[in-house]
C-alpha positions in Angstrom: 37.2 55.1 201.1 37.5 53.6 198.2 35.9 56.7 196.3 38.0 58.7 197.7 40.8 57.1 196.4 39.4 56.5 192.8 38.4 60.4 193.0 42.0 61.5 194.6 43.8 59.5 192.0 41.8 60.7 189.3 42.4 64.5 190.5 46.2 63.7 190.6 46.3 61.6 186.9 44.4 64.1 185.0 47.1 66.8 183.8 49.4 64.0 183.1 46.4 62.8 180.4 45.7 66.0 179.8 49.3 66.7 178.6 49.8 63.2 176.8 46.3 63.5 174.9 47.4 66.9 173.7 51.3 65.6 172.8 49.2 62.6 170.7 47.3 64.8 168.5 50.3 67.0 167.5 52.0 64.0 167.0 49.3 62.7 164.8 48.7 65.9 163.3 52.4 66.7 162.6 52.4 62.8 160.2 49.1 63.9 158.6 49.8 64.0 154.8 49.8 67.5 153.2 46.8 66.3 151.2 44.8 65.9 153.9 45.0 68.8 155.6 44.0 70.7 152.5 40.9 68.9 152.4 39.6 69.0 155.6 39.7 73.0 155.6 37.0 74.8 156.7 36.9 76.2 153.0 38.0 73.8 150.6 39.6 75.9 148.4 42.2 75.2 146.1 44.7 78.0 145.3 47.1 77.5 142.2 49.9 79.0 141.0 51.3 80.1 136.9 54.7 79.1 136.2 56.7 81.5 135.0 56.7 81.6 131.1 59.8 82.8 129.1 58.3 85.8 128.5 58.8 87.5 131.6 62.4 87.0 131.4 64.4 90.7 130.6 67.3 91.0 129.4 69.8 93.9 128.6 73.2 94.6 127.2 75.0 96.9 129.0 78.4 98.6 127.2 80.6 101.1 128.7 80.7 104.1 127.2 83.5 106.5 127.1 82.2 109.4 129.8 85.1 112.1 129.0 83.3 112.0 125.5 80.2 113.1 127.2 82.3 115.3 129.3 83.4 117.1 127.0 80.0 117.0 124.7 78.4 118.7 127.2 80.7 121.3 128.1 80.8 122.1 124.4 77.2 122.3 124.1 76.9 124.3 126.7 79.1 127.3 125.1 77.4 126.6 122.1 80.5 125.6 120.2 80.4 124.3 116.8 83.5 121.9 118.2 80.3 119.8 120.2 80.2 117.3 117.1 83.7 116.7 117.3 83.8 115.7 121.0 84.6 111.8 120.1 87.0 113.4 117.8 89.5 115.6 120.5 89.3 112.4 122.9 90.9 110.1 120.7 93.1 112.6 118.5 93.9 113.0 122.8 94.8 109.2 123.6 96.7 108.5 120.2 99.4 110.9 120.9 99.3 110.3 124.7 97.5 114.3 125.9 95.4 115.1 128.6 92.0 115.1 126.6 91.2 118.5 128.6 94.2 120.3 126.7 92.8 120.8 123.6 89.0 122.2 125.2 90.7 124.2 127.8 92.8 126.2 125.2 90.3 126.2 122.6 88.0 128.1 125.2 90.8 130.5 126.9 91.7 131.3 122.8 88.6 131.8 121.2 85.6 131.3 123.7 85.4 127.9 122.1 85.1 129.0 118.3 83.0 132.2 119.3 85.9 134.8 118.4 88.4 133.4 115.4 89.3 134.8 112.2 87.0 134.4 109.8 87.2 131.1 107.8 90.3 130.2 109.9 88.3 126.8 111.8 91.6 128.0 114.9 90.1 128.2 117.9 93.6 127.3 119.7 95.3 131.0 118.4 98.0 128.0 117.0 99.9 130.2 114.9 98.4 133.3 114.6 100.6 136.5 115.6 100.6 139.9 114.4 99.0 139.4 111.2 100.3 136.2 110.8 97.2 133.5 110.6 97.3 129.9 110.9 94.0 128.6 108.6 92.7 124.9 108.9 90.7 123.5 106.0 88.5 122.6 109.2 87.8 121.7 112.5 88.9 118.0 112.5 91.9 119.8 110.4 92.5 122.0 113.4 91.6 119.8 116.0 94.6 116.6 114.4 97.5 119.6 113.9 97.1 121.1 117.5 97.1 117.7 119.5 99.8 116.1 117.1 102.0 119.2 118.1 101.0 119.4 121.5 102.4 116.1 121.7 105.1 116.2 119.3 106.7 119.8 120.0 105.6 120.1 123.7 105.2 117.3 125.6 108.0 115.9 124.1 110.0 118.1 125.7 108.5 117.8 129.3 106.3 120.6 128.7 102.7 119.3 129.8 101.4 121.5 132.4 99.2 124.6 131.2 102.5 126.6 133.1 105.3 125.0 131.6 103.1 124.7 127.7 102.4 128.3 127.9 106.8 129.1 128.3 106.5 127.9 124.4 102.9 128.5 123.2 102.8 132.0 124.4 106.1 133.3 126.0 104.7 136.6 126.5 101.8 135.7 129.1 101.7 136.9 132.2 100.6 133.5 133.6 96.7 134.2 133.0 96.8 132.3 129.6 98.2 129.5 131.9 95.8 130.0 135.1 92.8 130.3 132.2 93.5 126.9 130.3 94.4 125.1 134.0 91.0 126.5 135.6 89.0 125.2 132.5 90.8 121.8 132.7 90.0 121.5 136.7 86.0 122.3 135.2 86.5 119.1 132.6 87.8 116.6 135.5 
């Protein structure tokens, strides 16, 4: 009888020791220094790892640009236009006497094609002042460029007249309204 107690008490304690024996080692295990473990790898490697060296730092400036020069660059390039080089120039003549920076391109190109088709030696691609046999000459572009903003500004806007419609009752009265729908379409291509 008594076997049969020692063996039915054993039968019922065992997954109870079981489970503790198994809670022990993870315990044990879990307070085992980091060292240790490494060494008692199957392996014993060691693995080790390069700080990173100032070197492999980057660094870069970043300025911001102007992108209606660019704008207007690259419109001008693409026509060809010997007014490309002075792109930087017609966007500040623009913002010192308070224009739309598109003005000056747009009627450049509904004038003259953008330079292609002006009187000889004349640097007007804006038809400013030429009627009849009358011609307007610049000494040259940035010339040309200074006298049409500064009077777009000075003559027309201050007067209210900004639009292409409302410039053109002034600039040239005896349009139909295409000289106006020409300079407003190449303005909407610049935005």
């Amino acid at each position: 009888m008594r076997k049969f107690i020692f063996g039915t008490t054993f039968l019922l304690l065992a997954p109870f020791g079981l489970v503790f024996l198994l809670i022990a080692i993870l315990i044990v295990y879990q307070f085992r220094p980091a060292s240790s473990i490494l060494a008692s790898s199957a392996d014993n490697s060691v693995a080790y790892a390069a700080l990173p060296t100032s070197q492999n730092i980057l660094s870069a400036n970043i300025t911001q640009g102007d992108g209606r020069i660019e704008r207007i660059r690259q419109f001008l390039a693409s026509y060809n236009s010997p007014l490309e080089p002075y792109a930087e120039r017609i966007v500040n003549d623009a913002d010192k006497y308070g224009i739309d920076y598109r003005l000056i391109v747009s009627i450049a190109m509904q004038e003259s094609g953008l330079c292609r088709h002006i009187p000889v030696n004349s640097y007007n691609c804006w038809g400013f002042g030429i009627y009849g046999t009358t011609v307007k000459h610049f000494a040259n572009y940035q010339e040309g460029i200074d006298t049409v903003t500064r009077t777009l500004a000075t003559r027309y806007k201050a007067r209210g007249l900004i639009t292409p419609q409302q410039i053109m009752t002034m600039y040239t009265p005896s349009s139909n309204g295409s000289w106006a729908f020409g300079v407003q379409h190449f303005m909407d291509v610049l935005q």
